[in-house]
C-alpha positions as CSV (number, residue, x, y, z in Angstrom):
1,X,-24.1,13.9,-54.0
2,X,-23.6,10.6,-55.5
3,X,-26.1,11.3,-58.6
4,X,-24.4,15.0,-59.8
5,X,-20.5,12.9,-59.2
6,X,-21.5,10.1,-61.7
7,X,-23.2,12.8,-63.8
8,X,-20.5,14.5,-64.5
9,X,-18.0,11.4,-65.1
10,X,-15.8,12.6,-61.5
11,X,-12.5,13.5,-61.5
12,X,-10.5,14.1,-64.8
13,X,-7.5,11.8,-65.7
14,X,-6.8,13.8,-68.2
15,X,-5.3,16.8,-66.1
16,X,-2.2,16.3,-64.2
17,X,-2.3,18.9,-61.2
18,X,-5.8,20.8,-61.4
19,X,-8.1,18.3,-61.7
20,X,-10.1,19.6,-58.1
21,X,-10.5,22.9,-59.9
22,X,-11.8,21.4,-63.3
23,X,-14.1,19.1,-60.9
24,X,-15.4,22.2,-59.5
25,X,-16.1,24.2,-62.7
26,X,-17.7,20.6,-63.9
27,X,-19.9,20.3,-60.8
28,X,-21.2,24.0,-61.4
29,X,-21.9,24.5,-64.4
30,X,-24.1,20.5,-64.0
31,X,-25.8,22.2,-60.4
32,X,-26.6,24.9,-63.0
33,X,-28.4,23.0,-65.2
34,X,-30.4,21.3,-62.2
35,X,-31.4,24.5,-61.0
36,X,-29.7,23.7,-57.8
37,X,-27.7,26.4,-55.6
38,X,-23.8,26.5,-55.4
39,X,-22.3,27.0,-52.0
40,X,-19.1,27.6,-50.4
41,X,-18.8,26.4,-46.6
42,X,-16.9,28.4,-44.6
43,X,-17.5,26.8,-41.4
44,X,-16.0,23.5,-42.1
45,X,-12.2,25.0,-44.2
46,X,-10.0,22.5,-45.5
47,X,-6.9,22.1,-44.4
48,X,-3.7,21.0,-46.0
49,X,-0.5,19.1,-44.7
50,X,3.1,20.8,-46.1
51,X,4.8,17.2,-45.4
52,X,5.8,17.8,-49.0
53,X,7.3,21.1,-49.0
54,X,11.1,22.2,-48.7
55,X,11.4,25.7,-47.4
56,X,15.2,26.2,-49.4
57,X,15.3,29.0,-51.2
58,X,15.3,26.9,-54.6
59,X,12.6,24.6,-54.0
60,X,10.0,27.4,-53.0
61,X,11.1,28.8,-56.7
62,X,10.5,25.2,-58.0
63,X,7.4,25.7,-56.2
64,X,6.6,29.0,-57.6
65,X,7.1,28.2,-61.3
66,X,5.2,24.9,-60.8
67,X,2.4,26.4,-59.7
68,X,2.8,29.0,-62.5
69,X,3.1,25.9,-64.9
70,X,0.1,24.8,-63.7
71,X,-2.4,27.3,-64.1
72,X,-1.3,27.6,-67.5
73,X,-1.6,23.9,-68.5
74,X,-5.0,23.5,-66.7
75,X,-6.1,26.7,-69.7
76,X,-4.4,25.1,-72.2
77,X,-6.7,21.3,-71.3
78,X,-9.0,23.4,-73.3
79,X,-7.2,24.3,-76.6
80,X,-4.5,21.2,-77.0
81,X,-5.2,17.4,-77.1
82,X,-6.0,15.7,-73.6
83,X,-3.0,13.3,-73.7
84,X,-0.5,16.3,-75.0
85,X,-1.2,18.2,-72.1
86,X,-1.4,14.8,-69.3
87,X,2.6,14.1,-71.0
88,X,3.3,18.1,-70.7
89,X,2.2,17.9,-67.0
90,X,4.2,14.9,-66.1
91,X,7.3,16.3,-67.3
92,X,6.9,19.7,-65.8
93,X,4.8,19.6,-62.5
94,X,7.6,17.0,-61.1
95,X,7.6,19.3,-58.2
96,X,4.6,17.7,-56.5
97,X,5.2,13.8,-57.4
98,X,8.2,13.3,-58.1
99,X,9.6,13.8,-54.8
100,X,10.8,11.5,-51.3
């Protein structure tokens, strides 16, 4: 809903890959507060498009240790300044913008 999205200022653009999963954590923790339930829906899945993807053997390791980069710069969001790890992302997560 429009209210909880403002509430919790939207999507971060501070976070260079990640940001869905720190929305998420965000909208939670506020539905929380409101006493309102948190739901998965299973009956509507998402579904993504692989456009971007290269199925070489050295781009699905690009892939790999993107990912892997990833996860550990959306922990580290917590622990080092915001713009440190937005730079730290650019440089390193190249693997889903940087290409065509």
């Amino acid at each position: 809903q429009r209210d909880a999205f403002a509430a919790i200022g939207g999507f971060s653009t501070d976070l260079y890959a990640f940001e869905e999963v720190d929305f998420v954590i965000r909208l939670k923790r506020y539905g929380r507060s409101q006493q309102k339930k948190f739901t998965v829906l299973h009956q509507h899945p998402v579904i993504t498009s692989g456009r971007k993807g290269d199925i070489g053997f050295f781009s699905l390791g690009r892939l790999f240790v993107s990912n892997f980069l990833a996860v550990i710069l959306f922990g580290l969001h917590y622990l080092l300044p915001k713009a440190m790890v937005r730079w730290l992302g650019s440089r390193l997560l190249g693997y889903w913008y940087n290409q065509r």
